[in-house]
N, C-alpha and C positions, 0 to 999 in steps of 0.2 A: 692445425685446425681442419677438420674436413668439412667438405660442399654441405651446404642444404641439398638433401635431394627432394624434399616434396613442398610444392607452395598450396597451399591449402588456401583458397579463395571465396569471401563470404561476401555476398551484396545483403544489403538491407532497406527497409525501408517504411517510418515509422512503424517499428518493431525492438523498440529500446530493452525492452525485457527478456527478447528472444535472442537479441546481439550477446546481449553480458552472460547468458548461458552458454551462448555460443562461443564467444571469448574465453570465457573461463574453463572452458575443456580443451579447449587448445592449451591454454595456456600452464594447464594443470599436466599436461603429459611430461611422463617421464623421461624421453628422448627429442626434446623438445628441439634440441641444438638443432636437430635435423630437419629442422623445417622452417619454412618462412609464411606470416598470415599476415594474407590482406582484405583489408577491408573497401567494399567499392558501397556507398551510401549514394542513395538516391536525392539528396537534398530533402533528408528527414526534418520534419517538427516537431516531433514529440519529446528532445532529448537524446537522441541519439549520437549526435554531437559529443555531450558531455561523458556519454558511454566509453566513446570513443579515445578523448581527453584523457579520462582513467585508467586508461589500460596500454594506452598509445606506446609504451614502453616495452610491450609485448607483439609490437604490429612492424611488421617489415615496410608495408605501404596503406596508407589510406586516401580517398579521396571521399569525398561532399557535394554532387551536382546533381540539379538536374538529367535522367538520361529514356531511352526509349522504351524501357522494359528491363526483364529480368536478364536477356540475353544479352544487350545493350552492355548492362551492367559487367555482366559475366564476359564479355569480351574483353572491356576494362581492366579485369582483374588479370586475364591471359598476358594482355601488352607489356602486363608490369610486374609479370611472374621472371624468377629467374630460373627456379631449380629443374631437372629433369623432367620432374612429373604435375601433374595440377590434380588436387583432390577440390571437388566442391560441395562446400559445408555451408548451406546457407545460412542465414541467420533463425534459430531457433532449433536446427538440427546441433548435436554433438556427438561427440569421436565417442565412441562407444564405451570405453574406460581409459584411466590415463594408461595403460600400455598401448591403449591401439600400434601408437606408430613403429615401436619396439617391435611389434608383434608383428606388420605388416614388413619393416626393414632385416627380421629375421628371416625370410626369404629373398630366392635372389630374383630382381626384378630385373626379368630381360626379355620383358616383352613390351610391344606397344601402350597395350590395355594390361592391367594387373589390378583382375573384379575379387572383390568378398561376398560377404551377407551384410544384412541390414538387420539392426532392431524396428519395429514400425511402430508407431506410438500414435495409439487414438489422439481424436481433437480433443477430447476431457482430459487425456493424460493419463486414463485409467488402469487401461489395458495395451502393455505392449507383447507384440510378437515377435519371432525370429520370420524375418524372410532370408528365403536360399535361392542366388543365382546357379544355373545350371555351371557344372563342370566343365562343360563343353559350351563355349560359345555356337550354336548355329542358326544358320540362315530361316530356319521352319520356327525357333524360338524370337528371333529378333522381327518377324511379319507379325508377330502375334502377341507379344511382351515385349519389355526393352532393356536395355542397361540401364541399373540406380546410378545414377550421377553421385550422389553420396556414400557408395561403394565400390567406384573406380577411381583409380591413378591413370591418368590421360598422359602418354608423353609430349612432351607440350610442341617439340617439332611436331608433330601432325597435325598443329595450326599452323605453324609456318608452310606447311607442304600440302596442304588440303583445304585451308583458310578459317576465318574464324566465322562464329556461329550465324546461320542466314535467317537475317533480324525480320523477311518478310515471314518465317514462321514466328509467330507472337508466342504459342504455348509448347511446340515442340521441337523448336530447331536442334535440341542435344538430339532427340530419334533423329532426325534430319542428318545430323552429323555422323552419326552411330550407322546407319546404312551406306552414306556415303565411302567411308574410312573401311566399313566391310566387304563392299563392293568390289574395293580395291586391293584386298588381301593382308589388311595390317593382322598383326598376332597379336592373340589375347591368352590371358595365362589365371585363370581360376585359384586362389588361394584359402585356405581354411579358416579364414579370419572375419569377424564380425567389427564392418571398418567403422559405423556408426549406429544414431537412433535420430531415424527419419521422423518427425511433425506431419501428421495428415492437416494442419491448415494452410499449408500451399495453395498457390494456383492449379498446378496440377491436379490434386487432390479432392478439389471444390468440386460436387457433383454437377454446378455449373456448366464445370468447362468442357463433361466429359463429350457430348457430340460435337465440338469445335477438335478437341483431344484427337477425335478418332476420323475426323473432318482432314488433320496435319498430317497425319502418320499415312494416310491413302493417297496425299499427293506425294508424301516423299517416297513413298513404295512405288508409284507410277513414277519419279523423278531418274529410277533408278535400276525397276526392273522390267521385266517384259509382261505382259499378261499371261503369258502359259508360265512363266516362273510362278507368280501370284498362285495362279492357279493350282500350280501340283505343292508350292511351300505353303500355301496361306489358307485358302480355299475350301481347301480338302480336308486338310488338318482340322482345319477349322471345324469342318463340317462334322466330322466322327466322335471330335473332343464333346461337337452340342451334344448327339447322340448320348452319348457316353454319359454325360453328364445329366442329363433327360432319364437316363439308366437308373443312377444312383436317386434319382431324387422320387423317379413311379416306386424303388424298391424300399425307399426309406417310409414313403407313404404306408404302402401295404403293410409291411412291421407292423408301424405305429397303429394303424387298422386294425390289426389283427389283434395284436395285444391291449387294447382296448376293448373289444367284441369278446375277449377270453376272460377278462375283469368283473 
């Protein structure tokens, strides 16, 4: 019988209806052997419990507590992973169709990170998209974007060897990690696979949280690099991309202008 290589790890929390979607595409893949799913529940109300009960025959680990957050959680799930890798699949996101892991174990993983694409799926559920991580992992995209957490395989040594997530970021300690682990020179390996479909009602996602969002990601960029680094990857970049972007939208106007006034 061969290893699990990937533990796929899901926190929830009363979200009974987005667990059993989430269960059941794990549990529907057709190279399933290969993998182990755990579940880390926040000491749900709604039923999620009995989600859990249901399907518990599909689940390598689960636990039911109270804990501090999503990272909280998500650390939880690391302690009690066994395989190589960690994918995180939270509750309401699923694996993109049941080949994903097929599809993902038909390449050979031998890198630290080993990133796909994402499906991203409105809050209505209406409308989903294909999102694409760059081919290349670098330092001018990860100041300014970051790794989908539901589109990477984490080797799970690079918690033992870098630690696990720091719980004083509340909403972005994965960027937190993800520069740290870069900083350091780990290897990342871009593959042509579409590893899930991401739910826009995250935390994340909540237009809430976005100045708190961008509030985490400036201390862990200051945690990590210099100001003239900032400067020539983030800055700059930055600055051209508004331009640029400023570009397309004066040029889009005048069209619409114009072809209007020709009407």
């Amino acid at each position: 019988m061969k290893n699990k290589v990937i533990s796929i790890v899901t926190i929830n929390y009363n979200d009974k209806v987005g667990l059993e979607r989430t269960l059941l595409s794990v549990r529907d893949q057709d190279d399933s052997g290969q993998i182990e799913h755990i579940i880390i529940d926040a000491g749900s109300n709604d039923g999620s419990f009995d989600v859990i009960q249901k399907y518990s025959d599909g689940i390598s680990f689960w636990a039911s507590e109270p804990d501090r957050g999503i990272y909280d959680g998500q650390n939880k799930g690391i302690r009690n992973s066994t395989c190589n890798y960690i994918l995180f699949l939270n509750s309401g996101d699923v694996l993109a169709n049941k080949n994903t892991i097929s599809e993902i174990l038909s390449y050979k993983l031998d890198a630290d990170l080993v990133y796909g694409n994402m499906l991203i799926e409105s809050q209505n559920t209406i409308k989903v998209r294909l999102g694409k991580q760059p081919t290349k992992m670098t330092l001018n995209h990860l100041l300014r974007d970051t790794i989908w957490h539901p589109a990477c395989l984490i080797r799970r040594d690079l918690f033992e060897k870098f630690g696990l997530y720091d719980l004083s970021f509340k909403i972005a300690a994965d960027y937190e990690f993800w520069l740290k682990i870069f900083s350091a020179g780990v290897s990342s390996k871009h593959i042509p696979v579409t590893f899930s479909k991401f739910n826009m009602e995250g935390l994340s996602s909540d237009p809430k949280n976005r100045f708190r969002i961008i509030t985490e990601r400036k201390q862990a960029q200051s945690r990590y690099f210099s100001r003239i680094t900032l400067l020539l990857h983030r800055d700059i970049p930055g600055f051209f991309w508004s331009l640029q972007l400023l570009a397309k939208r004066t040029l889009y106007r005048i069209l619409v202008f114009a072809k209007l006034k020709s009407a």
